[in-house]
C-alpha positions in Angstrom: -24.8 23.3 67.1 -23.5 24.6 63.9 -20.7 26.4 65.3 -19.8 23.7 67.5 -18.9 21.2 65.1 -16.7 23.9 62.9 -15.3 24.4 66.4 -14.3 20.4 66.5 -12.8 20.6 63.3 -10.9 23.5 64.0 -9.8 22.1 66.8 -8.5 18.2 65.2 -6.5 21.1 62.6 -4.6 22.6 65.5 -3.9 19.1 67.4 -2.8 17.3 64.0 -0.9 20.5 62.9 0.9 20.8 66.7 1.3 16.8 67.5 3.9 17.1 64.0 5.7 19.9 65.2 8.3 17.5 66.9 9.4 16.7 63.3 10.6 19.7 63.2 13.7 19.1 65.3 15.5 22.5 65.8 16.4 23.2 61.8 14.7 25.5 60.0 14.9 23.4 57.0 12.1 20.9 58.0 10.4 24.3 59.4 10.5 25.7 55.9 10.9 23.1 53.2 9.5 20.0 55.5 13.4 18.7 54.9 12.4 18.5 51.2 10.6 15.2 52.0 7.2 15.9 50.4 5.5 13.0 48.5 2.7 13.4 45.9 0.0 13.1 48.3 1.0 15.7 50.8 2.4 18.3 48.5 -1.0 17.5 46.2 -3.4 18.1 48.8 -1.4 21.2 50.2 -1.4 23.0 47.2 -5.0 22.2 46.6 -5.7 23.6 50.5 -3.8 26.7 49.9 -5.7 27.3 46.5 -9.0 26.4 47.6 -9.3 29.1 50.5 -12.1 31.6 51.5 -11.4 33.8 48.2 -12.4 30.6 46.2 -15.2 30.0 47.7 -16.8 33.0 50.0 -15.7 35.2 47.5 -16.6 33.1 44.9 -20.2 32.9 45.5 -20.4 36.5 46.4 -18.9 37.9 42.9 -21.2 35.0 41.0 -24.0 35.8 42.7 -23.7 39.5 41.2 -21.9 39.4 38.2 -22.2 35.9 36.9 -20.4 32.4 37.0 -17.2 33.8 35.1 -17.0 36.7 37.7 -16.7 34.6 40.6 -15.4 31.1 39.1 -12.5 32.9 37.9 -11.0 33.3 41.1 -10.6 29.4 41.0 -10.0 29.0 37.9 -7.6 31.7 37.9 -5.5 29.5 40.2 -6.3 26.3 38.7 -4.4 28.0 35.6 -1.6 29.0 37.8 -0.9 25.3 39.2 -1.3 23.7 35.5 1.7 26.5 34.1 3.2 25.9 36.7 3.5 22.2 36.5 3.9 22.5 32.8 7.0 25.0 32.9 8.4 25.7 36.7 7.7 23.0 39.5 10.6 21.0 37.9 13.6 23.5 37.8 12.4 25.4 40.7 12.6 22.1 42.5 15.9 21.2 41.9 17.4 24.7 42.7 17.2 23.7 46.3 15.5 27.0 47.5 14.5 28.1 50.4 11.8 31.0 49.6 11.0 32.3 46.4 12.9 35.2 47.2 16.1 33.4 46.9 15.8 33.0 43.4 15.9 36.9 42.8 19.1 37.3 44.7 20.3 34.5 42.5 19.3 35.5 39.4 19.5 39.2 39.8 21.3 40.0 43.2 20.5 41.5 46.8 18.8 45.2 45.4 16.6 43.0 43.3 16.1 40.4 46.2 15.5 43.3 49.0 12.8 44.9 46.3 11.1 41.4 45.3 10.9 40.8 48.9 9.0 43.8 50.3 6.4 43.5 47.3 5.9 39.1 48.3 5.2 40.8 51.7 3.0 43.2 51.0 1.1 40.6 48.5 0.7 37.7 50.7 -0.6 40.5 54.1 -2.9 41.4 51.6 -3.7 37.4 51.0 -3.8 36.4 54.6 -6.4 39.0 55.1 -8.1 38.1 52.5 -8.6 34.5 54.0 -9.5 36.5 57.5 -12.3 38.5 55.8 -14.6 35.3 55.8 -13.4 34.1 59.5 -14.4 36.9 60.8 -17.6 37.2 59.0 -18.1 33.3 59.8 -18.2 34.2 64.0 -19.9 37.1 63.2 -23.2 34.9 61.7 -23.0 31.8 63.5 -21.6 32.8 66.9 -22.5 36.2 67.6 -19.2 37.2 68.0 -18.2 40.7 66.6 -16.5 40.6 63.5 -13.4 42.3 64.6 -12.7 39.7 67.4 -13.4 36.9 65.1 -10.4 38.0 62.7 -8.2 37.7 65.6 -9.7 34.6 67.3 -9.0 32.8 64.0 -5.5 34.2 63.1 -4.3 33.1 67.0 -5.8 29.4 65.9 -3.5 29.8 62.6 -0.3 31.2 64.6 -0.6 28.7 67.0 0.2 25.4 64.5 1.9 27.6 62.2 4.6 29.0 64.7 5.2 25.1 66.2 5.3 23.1 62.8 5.7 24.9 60.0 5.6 23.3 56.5 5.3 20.1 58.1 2.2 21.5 60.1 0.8 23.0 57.0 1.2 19.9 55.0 -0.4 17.3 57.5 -3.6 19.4 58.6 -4.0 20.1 54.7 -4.6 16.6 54.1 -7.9 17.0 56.8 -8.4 20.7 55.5 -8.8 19.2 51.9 -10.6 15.7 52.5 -13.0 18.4 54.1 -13.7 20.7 51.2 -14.1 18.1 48.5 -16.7 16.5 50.5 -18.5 19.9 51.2 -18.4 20.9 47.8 -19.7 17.7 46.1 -22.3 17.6 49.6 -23.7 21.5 48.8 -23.9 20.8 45.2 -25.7 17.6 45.3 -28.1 18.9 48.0 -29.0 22.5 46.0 -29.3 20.0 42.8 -31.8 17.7 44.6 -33.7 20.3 46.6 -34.0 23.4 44.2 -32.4 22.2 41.2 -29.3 23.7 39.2 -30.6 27.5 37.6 -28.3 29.1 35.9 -30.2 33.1 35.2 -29.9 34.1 31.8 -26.7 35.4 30.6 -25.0 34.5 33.9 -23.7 30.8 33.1 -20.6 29.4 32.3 -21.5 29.0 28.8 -22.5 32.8 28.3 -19.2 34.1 26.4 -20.6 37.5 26.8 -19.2 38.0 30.5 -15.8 37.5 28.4 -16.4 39.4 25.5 -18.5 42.0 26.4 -17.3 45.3 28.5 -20.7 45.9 29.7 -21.2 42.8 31.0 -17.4 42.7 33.0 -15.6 41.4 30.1 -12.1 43.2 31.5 -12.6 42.6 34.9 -13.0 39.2 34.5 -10.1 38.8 32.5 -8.1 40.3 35.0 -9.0 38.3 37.4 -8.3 35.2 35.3 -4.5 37.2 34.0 -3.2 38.3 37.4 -4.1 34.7 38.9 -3.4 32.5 36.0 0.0 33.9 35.8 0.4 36.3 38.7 -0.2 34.1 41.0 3.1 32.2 39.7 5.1 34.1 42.1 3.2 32.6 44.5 5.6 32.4 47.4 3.1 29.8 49.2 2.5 27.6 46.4 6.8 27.6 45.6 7.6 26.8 49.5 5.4 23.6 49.0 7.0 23.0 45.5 10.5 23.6 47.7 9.3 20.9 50.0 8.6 18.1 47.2 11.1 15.7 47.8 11.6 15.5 43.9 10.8 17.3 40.4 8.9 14.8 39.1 6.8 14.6 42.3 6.3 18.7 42.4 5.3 18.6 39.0 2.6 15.6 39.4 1.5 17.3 42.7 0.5 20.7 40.9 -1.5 18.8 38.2 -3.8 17.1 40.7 -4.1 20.4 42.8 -5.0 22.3 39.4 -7.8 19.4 38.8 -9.1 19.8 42.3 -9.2 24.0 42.1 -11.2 23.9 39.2 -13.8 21.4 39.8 -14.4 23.2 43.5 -14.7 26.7 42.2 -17.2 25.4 39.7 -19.1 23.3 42.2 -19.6 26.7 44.3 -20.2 28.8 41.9 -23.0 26.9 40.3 -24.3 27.0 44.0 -24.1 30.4 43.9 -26.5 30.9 41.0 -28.9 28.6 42.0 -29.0 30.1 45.0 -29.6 33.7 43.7 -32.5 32.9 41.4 -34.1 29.9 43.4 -34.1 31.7 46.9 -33.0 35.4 46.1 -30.3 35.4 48.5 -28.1 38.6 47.7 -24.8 39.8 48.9 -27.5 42.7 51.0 -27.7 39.7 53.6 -24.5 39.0 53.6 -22.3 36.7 52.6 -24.3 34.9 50.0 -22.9 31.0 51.1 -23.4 31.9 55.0 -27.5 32.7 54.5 -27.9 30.0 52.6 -26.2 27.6 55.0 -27.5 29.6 57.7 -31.2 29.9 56.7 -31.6 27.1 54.4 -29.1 24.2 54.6 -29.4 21.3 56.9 -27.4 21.5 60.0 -25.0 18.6 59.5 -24.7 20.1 56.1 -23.7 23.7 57.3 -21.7 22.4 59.6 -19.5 20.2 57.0 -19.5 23.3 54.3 -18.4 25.9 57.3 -15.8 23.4 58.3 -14.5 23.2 55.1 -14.0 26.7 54.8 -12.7 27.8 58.1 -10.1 24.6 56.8 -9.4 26.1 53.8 -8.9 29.4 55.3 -6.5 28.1 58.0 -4.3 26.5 55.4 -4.1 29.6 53.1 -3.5 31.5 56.4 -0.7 29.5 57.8 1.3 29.3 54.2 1.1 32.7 53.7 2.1 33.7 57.2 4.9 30.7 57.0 6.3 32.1 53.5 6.2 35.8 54.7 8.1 35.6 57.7 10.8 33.5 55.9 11.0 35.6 53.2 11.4 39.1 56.2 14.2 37.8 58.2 15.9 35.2 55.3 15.9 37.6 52.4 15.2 41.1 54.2 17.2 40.9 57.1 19.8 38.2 55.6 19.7 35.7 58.6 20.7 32.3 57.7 20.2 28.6 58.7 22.6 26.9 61.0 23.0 23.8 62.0 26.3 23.3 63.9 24.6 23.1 67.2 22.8 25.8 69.7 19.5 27.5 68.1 19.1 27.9 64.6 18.8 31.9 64.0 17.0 31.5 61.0 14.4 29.2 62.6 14.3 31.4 65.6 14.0 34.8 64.3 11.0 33.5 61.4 9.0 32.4 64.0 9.2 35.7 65.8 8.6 37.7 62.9 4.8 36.1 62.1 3.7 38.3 64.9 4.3 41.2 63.6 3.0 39.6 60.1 -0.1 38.5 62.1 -1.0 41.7 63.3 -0.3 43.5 59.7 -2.9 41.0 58.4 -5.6 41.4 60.9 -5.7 45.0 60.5 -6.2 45.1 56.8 -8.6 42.1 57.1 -10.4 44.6 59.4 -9.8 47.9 57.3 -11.3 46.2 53.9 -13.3 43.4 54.4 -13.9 41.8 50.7 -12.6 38.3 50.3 -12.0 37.6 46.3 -11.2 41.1 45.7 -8.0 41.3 48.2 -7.1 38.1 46.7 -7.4 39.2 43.1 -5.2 42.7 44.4 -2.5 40.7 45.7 -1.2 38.9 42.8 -2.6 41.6 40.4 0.4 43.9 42.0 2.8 40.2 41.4 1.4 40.4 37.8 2.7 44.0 37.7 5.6 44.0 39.5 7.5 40.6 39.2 5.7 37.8 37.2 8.3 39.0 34.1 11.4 38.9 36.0 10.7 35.2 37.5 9.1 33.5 34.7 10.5 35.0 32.1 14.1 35.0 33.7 13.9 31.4 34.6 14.6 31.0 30.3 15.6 34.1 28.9 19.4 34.6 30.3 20.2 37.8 28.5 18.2 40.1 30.6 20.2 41.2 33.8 19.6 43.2 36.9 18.5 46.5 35.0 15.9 44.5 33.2 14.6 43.4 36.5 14.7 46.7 38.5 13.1 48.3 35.2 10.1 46.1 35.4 9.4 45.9 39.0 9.3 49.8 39.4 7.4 50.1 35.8 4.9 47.9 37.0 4.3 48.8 40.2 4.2 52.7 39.5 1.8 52.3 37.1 -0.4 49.9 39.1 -0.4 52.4 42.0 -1.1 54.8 40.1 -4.6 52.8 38.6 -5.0 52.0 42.0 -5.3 55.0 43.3 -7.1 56.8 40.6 -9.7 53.9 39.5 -13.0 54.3 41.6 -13.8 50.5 41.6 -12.0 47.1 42.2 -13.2 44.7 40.0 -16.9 45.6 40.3 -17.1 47.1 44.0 -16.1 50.4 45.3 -12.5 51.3 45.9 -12.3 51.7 49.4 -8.6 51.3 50.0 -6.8 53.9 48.2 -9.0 55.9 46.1 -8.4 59.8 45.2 -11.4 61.1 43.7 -10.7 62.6 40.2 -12.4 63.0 36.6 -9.5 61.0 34.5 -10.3 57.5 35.4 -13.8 56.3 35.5 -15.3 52.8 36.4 -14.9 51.5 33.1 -11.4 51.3 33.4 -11.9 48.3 35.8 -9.8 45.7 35.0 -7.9 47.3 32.1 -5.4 48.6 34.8 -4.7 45.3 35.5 -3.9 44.6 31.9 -2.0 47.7 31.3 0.2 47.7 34.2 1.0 44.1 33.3 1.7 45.3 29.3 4.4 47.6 31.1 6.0 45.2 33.5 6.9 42.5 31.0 7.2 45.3 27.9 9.8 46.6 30.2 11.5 43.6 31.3 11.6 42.7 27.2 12.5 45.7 25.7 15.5 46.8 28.6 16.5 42.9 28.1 17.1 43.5 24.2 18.7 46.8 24.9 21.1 45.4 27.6 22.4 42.1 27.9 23.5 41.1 31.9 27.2 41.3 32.4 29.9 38.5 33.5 30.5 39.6 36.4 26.4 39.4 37.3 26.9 35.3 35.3 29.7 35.1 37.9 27.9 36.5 40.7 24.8 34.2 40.2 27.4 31.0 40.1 28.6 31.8 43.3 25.1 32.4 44.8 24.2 28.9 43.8 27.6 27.6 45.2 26.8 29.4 48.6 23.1 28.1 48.5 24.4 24.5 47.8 27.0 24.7 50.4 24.4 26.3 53.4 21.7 23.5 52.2 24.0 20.5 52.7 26.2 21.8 55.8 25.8 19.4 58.6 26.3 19.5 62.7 30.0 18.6 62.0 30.6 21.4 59.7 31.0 25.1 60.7 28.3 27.5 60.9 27.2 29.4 58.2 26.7 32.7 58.9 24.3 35.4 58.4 
């Protein structure tokens, strides 16, 4: 029963996300940016979707159900800071730059090298994202439908491909409104029924009020404040959340749209979190059974109740999923392989070619979702290396105009050397064993958790500071950036009548 009304909502997503597909009418600006016709609502809900996705709330109650509420909250509140700077400081002027990925705005600002390298590490992030969101799809089929984990990775990223690779942002944005209508209701629904049935326990030292799991290193103080760091500001170069911000069809309504979805973040993450607790001290369901939100839908909640909660994750999920595997293959064949939009009649390359590149992008993400199944902590690892490697460059260079290309390249391979090099010698990821890259060695111990992130993300923007003092970008690279914005205007406006632009 309980799989077969996740199944029904999974299958309204891929109708609703299909049916729009016609709006997308041959040019790969409606596939990308939606035609830059966004309202509040859609790009509101969107964000919020993409935001609220398996990590938030599988790998939220996992982590909280260990370590305590800031442990596992963070993850959404992590992001909840992410949309609230970014509405403070970014949705407006990225808006009006016209974009069409994020990666745009490094050849822009710092030209193609800088793009090329900006674009491999979005890619390797958001793979690591998408997988992330796969982790708890697969472990969903795995409880409620007896179907091996492995194969329910790939049923669920085939469900995602299929909507994404018709409709695109315009896809994304419509089945978020159902994805997100969906997980409010489950949230508020689980909360209120754990309140009512066992009440809300919070163990000692565990609660949100309980400074010590921010203060104290024994008690995760680091790791928790890397978690909060590398999504409160690494998650800025979210390439996901920016191609929904592209699609806004003003400033002021990107900006208004990432308040409301920094509201919604937060008050879900807490809502599950709080579950979370209750759930471990009430019942004394453990992350030994499982994911800890699956038993307790599985063995404790109401069907109709389990079957709204899953639904609203497998929703989440999906949304997450098809923005991240939307933004990646743009990002591949626009700012990798340099193909470009026309619309001057025939087939539009750049629409062509990005929705022949999510296969590959697909596959990628399957086999890491497969190779290291954690949900929060492959979320937290993706924009921890963004933290690293390029949060400086964007958010600092969107203000700062002194700092050039050296500034950038400086930071990006500062950053990411060093974070590598954490990676690979630190034997735990916040709080569980390093399993992805890990050399065993005496230098680094498991107290270092979470301090890489911090130190790798002290070198990235010390770098990008102290090389911008030192060297101040040249005319020619103020010239070069004028011109870019020129050519971007002129490929964003070109019409049927016009010439092609090429690639």
């Amino acid at each position: 029963m309980i799989i077969l009304g996740v199944g029904l909502t999974v299958l309204v997503v891929l109708i609703v996300g299909i049916a729009v597909a016609r709006k997308i009418d041959g040019d790969s600006a409606n596939y990308l940016v939606a035609g830059r016709r966004l309202g509040v609502p859609l790009v509101a809900v969107s964000l919020t979707a993409a935001a609220v996705d398996a990590n938030a709330t599988v790998g939220n109650t996992d982590l909280t159900s260990q370590f305590g509420f800031w442990a596992g909250a963070s993850l959404a509140i992590g992001l909840a800071i992410c949309l609230l700077l970014t509405g403070l400081f970014l949705a407006k002027p990225m808006n009006r730059m016209k974009l069409f990925t994020l990666a745009d705005y490094f050849r822009i600002r710092y030209g193609r090298t800088t793009e090329v390298l900006a674009s491999a590490l979005m890619l390797l992030s958001f793979t690591t994202l998408l997988a992330g969101n796969l982790v708890a799809c697969g472990y969903l089929l795995e409880r409620f439908a007896n179907v091996p984990y492995e194969w329910g990775v790939i049923v669920s990223v085939a469900l995602v491909l299929a909507y994404t690779i018709a409709g695109g942002l315009f896809s994304d944005a419509y089945t978020a409104v159902i994805q997100t209508a969906i997980t409010v209701v489950a949230a508020i629904a689980l909360f209120w029924w754990v309140a009512v049935s066992f009440g809300i326990v919070v163990p000692p030292g565990m609660g949100p009020f309980d400074v010590g799991q921010l203060t104290d290193p024994a008690q995760g103080a680091p790791i928790n404040w890397a978690t909060l760091i590398a999504l409160g500001i690494g998650d800025i170069v979210a390439i996901d959340f920016m191609q929904r911000i592209f699609g806004a069809k003003s400033p002021e309504v990107a900006r208004r749209a990432c308040f409301i979805g920094a509201a919604g973040t937060a008050v879900i993450g807490t809502l599950f979190a709080l579950v979370a607790l209750s759930a471990s001290a009430v019942l004394g369901i453990t992350v030994e059974d499982g994911p800890v939100l699956f038993t307790l839908l599985d063995e404790y909640a109401p069907p109709l109740l389990a079957i709204l909660v899953l639904s609203g994750i497998v929703a989440a999920s999906f949304s997450t999923a098809s923005g991240a595997i939307l933004a990646t293959s743009a990002i591949a064949v626009r700012n990798i392989f340099n193909v470009r939009r026309v619309v001057s009649g025939g087939a539009d390359p750049l629409l062509r070619w990005t929705r022949l590149a999510m296969i590959p992008i697909v596959v990628i993400g399957s086999f890491l979702a497969i190779r290291v199944s954690q949900t929060g902590i492959l979320l937290t690892l993706a924009f921890d290396l963004m933290l690293a490697c390029l949060a400086a460059p964007f958010i600092l260079g969107v203000f700062w105009k002194r700092p050039g290309v050296v500034a950038a390249l400086a930071s990006v391979i500062a950053g990411f050397a060093v974070r590598m090099v954490f990676l690979v010698l630190t034997p735990t990821l916040y709080g569980v064993p390093n399993d992805l890259l890990y050399v065993e060695n005496t230098l680094i111990g498991a107290d270092f958790d979470g301090w890489a992130t911090l130190v790798a993300a002290a070198v990235g923007f010390g770098t990008y500071a102290l090389v911008g003092f030192a060297r101040q970008r040249s005319a020619s690279e103020e010239l070069e950036e004028l011109a870019e914005l020129e050519r971007l205007e002129v490929e964003r406006t070109r019409r049927e009548d016009l010439e092609p632009v090429g690639a």
